[in-house]
C-alpha positions in Angstrom: 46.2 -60.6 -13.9 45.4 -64.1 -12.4 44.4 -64.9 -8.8 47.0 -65.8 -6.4 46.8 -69.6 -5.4 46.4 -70.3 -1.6 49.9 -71.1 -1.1 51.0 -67.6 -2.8 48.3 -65.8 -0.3 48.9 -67.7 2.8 53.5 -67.0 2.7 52.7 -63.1 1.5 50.4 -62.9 4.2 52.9 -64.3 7.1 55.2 -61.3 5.7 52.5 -59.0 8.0 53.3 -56.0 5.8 50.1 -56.2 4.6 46.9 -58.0 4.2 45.9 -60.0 0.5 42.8 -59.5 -1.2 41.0 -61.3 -3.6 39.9 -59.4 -6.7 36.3 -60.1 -6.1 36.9 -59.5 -2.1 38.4 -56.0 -3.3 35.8 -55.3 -5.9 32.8 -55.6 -2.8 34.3 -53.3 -0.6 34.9 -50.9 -3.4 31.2 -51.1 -4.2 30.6 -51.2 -0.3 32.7 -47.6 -0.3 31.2 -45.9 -3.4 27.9 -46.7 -1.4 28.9 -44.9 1.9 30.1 -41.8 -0.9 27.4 -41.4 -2.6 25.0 -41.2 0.9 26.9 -38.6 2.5 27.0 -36.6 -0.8 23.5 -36.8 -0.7 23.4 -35.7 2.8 25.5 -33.0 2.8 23.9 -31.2 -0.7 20.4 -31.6 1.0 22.0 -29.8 4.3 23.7 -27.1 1.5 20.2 -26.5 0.0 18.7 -26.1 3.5 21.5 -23.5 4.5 21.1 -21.4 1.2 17.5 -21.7 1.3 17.7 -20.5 4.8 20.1 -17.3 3.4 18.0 -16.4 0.4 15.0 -16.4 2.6 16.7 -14.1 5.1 17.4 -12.4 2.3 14.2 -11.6 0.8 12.7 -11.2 4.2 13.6 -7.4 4.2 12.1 -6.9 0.9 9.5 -8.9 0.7 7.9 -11.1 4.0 5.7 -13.7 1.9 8.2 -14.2 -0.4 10.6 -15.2 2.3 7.7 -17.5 3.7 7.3 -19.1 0.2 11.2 -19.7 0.0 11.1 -21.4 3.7 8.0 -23.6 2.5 9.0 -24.5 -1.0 10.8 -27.9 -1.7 11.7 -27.4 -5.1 12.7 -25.1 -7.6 11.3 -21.2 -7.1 11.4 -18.6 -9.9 10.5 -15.0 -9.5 7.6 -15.6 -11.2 6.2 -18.0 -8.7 6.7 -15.7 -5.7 4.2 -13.9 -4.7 3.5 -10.4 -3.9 4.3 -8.2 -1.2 0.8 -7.0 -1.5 -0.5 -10.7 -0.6 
């Protein structure tokens, strides 16, 4: 699909249904939108991780205190393994 000319833009445009864009004018707030999905995604899965972190901790709190402490701490990935004792 070709560009509209200036002429073809400028009587569409007086019509006032709605406004013309360019293909490259189109394509930079498209890019400008992906941007502005992709940081709240971000956002929102590292407030999901904090909640659930936040659960699992409240969790383990009842069977096991420094457990709970480690989950709270932790920033990454925690297996059962890495947890420690309730004897520590």
């Amino acid at each position: 699909m070709s560009e509209m000319s200036g002429f073809q833009r400028k009587f569409l445009n007086r019509a006032g249904a709605v406004d013309l864009f360019t293909q490259e004018e189109f394509d930079k707030e498209l890019e400008l939108a992906k941007e502005e999905i992709v940081k709240m995604a971000i956002v929102i899965t590292a407030q999901s991780v904090s909640i659930e972190r936040e659960i699992c901790a409240t969790i383990a709190e009842k069977f096991n205190p420094a457990a709970a402490d480690a989950i709270r701490k932790h920033r990454g990935n925690i297996t059962l393994l890495e947890m420690p004792d309730a004897k520590d």
